[in-house]
C-alpha positions as CSV (number, residue, x, y, z in Angstrom):
1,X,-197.0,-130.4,44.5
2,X,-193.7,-132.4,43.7
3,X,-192.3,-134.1,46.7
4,X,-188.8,-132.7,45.3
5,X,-189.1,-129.1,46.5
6,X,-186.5,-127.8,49.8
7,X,-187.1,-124.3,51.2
8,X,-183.7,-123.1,53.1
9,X,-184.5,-121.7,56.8
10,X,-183.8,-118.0,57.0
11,X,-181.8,-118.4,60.6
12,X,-179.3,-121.2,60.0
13,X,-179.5,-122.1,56.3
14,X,-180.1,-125.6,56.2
15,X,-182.5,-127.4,53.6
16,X,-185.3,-129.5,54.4
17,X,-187.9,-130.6,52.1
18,X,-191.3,-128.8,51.0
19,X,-194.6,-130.1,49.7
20,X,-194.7,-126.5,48.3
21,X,-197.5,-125.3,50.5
22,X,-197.4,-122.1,51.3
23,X,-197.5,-122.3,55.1
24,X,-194.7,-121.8,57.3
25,X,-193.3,-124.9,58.7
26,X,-190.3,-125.5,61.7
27,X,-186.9,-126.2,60.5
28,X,-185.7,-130.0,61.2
29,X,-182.3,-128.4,62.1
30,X,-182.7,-125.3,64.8
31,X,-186.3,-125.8,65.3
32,X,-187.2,-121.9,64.3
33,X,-190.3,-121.0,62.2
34,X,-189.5,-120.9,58.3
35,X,-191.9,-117.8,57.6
36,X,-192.9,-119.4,54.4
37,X,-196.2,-117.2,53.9
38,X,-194.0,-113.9,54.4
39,X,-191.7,-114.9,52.2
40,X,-194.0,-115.2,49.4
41,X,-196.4,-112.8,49.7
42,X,-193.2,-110.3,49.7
43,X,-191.3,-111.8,46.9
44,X,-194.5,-111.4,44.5
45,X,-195.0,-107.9,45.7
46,X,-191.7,-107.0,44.8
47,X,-191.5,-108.9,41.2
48,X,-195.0,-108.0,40.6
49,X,-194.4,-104.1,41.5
50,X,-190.7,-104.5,40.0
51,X,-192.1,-105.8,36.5
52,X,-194.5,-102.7,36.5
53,X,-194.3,-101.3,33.2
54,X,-194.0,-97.9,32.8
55,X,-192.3,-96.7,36.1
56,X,-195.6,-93.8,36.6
57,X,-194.8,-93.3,40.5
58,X,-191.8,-93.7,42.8
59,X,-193.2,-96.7,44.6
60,X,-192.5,-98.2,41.2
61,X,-189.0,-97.0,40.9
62,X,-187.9,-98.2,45.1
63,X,-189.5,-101.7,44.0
64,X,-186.7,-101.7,41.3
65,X,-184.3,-99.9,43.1
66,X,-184.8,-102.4,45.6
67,X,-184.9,-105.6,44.0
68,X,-182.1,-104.4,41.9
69,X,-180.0,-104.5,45.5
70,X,-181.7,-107.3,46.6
71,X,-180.3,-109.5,43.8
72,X,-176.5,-108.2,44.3
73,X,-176.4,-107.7,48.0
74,X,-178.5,-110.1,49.5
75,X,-178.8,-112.9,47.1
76,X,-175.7,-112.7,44.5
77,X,-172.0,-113.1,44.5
78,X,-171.9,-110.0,47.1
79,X,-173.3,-111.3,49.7
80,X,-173.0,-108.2,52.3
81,X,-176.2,-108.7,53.7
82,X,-177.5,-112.1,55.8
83,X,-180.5,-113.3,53.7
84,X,-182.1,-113.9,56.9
85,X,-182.3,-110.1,57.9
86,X,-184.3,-109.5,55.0
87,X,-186.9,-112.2,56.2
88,X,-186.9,-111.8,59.7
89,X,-187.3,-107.7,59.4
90,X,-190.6,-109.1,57.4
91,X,-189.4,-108.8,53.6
92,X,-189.8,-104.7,53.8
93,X,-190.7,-103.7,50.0
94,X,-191.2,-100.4,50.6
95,X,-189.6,-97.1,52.4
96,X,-193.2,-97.0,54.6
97,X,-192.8,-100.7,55.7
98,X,-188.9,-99.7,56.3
99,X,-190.3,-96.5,58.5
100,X,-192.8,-98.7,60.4
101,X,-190.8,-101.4,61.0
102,X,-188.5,-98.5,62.9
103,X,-191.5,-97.5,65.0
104,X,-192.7,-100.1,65.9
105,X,-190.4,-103.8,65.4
106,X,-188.5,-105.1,68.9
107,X,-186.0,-108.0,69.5
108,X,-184.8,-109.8,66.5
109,X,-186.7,-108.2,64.1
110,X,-185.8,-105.0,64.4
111,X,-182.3,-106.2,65.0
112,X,-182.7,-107.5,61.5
113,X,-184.0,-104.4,59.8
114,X,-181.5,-102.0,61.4
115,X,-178.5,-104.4,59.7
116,X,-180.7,-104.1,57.0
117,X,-180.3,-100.3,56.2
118,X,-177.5,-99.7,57.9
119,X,-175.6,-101.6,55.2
120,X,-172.2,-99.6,54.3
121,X,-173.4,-100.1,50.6
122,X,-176.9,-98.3,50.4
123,X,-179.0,-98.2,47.4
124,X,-180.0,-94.6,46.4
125,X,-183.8,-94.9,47.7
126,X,-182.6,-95.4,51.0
127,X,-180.6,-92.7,51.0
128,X,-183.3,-91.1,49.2
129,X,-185.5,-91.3,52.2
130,X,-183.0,-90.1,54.9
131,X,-185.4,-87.5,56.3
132,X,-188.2,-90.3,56.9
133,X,-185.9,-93.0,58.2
134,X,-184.4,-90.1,61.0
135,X,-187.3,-89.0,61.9
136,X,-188.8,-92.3,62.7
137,X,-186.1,-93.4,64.9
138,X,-186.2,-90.1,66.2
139,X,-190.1,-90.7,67.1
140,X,-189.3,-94.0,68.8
141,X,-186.3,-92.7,70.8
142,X,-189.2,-89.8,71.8
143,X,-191.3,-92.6,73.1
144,X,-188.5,-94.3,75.0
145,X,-187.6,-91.4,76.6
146,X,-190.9,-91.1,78.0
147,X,-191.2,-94.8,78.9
148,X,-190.6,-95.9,82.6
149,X,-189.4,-99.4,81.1
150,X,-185.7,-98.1,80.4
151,X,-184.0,-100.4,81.4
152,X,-185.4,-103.2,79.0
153,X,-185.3,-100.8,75.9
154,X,-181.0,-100.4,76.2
155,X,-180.2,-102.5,73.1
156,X,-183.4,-101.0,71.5
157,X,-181.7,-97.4,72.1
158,X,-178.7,-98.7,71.0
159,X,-179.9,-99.9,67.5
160,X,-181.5,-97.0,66.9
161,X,-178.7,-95.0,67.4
162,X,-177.0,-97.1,64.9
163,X,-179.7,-95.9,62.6
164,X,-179.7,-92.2,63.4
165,X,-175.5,-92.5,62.8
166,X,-176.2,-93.7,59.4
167,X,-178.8,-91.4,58.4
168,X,-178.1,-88.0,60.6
169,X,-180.5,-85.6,61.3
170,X,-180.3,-81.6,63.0
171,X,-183.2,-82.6,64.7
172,X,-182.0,-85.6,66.3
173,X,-179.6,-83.7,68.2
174,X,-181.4,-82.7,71.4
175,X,-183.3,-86.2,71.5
176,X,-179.8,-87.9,71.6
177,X,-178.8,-85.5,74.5
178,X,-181.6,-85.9,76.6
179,X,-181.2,-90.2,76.2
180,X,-176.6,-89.0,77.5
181,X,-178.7,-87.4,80.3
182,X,-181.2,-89.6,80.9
183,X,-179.0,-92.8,81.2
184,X,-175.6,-91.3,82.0
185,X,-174.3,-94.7,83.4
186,X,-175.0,-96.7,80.1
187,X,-175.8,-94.2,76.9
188,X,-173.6,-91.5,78.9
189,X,-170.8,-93.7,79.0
190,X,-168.5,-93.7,75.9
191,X,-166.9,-96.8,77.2
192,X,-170.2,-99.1,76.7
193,X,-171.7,-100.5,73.2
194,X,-174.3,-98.5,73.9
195,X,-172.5,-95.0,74.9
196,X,-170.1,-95.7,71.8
197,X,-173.3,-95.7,69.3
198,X,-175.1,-92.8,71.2
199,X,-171.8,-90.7,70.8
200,X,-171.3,-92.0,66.9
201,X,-174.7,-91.1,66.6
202,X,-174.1,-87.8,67.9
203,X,-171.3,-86.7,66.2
204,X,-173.2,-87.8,62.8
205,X,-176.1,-85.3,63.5
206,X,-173.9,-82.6,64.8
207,X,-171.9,-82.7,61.6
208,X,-175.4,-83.1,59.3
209,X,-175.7,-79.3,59.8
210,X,-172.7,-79.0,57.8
211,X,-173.4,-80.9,54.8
């Protein structure tokens, strides 16, 4: 491989250069992993599934739908999205790598896949799939509530609740009041990051029965 090749790290943006092989390597600059092999194994699943000719099945359509928005929101003039969210949420290319990223993703990357589709600007597959994105979050908040590790799953909760505000759901209703009453101190309280999104989150589900 040319010795001309840079690869740009996902977390801080800086350029270093690359042999070409396709291993992930540590940024010079903020010493983070580049994930290199994720990064390409995604991209050619979505160009390869994208390029599909003939469109028989609506896997085919998301992968177009999706790198469709990838191109203008993530990686065009637009810019809405961080590049980096995309990456670190593991280069989703589908609506069931998007649903099990919900169930099961912690820390930063499911901090990067909830900016990810809570993006004000949503393609139509994602809003498409409201009913499977809800009730995923509304599984894991289940398993939270259940959990005797509460404390450490508060900005978890939170994000999820972000979620469940921008795709409401009936159901999610009596899940979200049992987390008010559950931790009335932090999710209870209105006046916290975390209260503000349980009560956004609420008032989106409430009002879903209306639409």
């Amino acid at each position: 491989m040319s010795d001309n090749l840079i690869v740009a790290c996902p977390n801080c943006y800086r350029a270093q250069a690359w042999n070409g092989t396709l291993a992930d390597i540590r940024c010079r600059r903020c010493s983070k992993n580049i994930p290199i092999t994720t990064m390409a194994s995604s991209l050619v699943h979505l160009f390869s599934a994208a390029a599909f000719d003939g469109h028989d099945n609506i896997e085919d359509e998301d992968a177009d739908n999706l790198l469709q928005w990838l191109t203008h929101w993530l990686w065009g003039d637009a810019l809405r999205v961080g590049r980096h969210d995309w990456v670190y949420a593991g280069c989703p290319t589908s609506i069931d790598a998007i649903v099990d990223g919900i169930q099961k993703m912690d820390g930063a990357t499911f901090d990067a896949l909830r900016r990810l589709i809570t993006i004000q600007k949503k393609p139509d597959f994602l809003i498409n799939a409201i009913d499977k994105i809800s009730s995923a979050a509304i599984s894991r908040l289940s398993d939270i509530l259940t959990s005797s590790a509460d404390a450490a799953y508060s900005v978890l909760r939170e994000g999820l609740y972000y979620i469940l505000s921008s795709y409401p759901s009936l159901e999610a209703v009596k899940t979200l009041e049992a987390c008010t009453h559950k931790w009335p101190e932090m999710d209870g309280d209105p006046t916290r990051p975390v209260g503000m999104a349980l009560a956004d989150a609420l008032s989106s589900c409430r009002k879903s029965q209306q639409a």
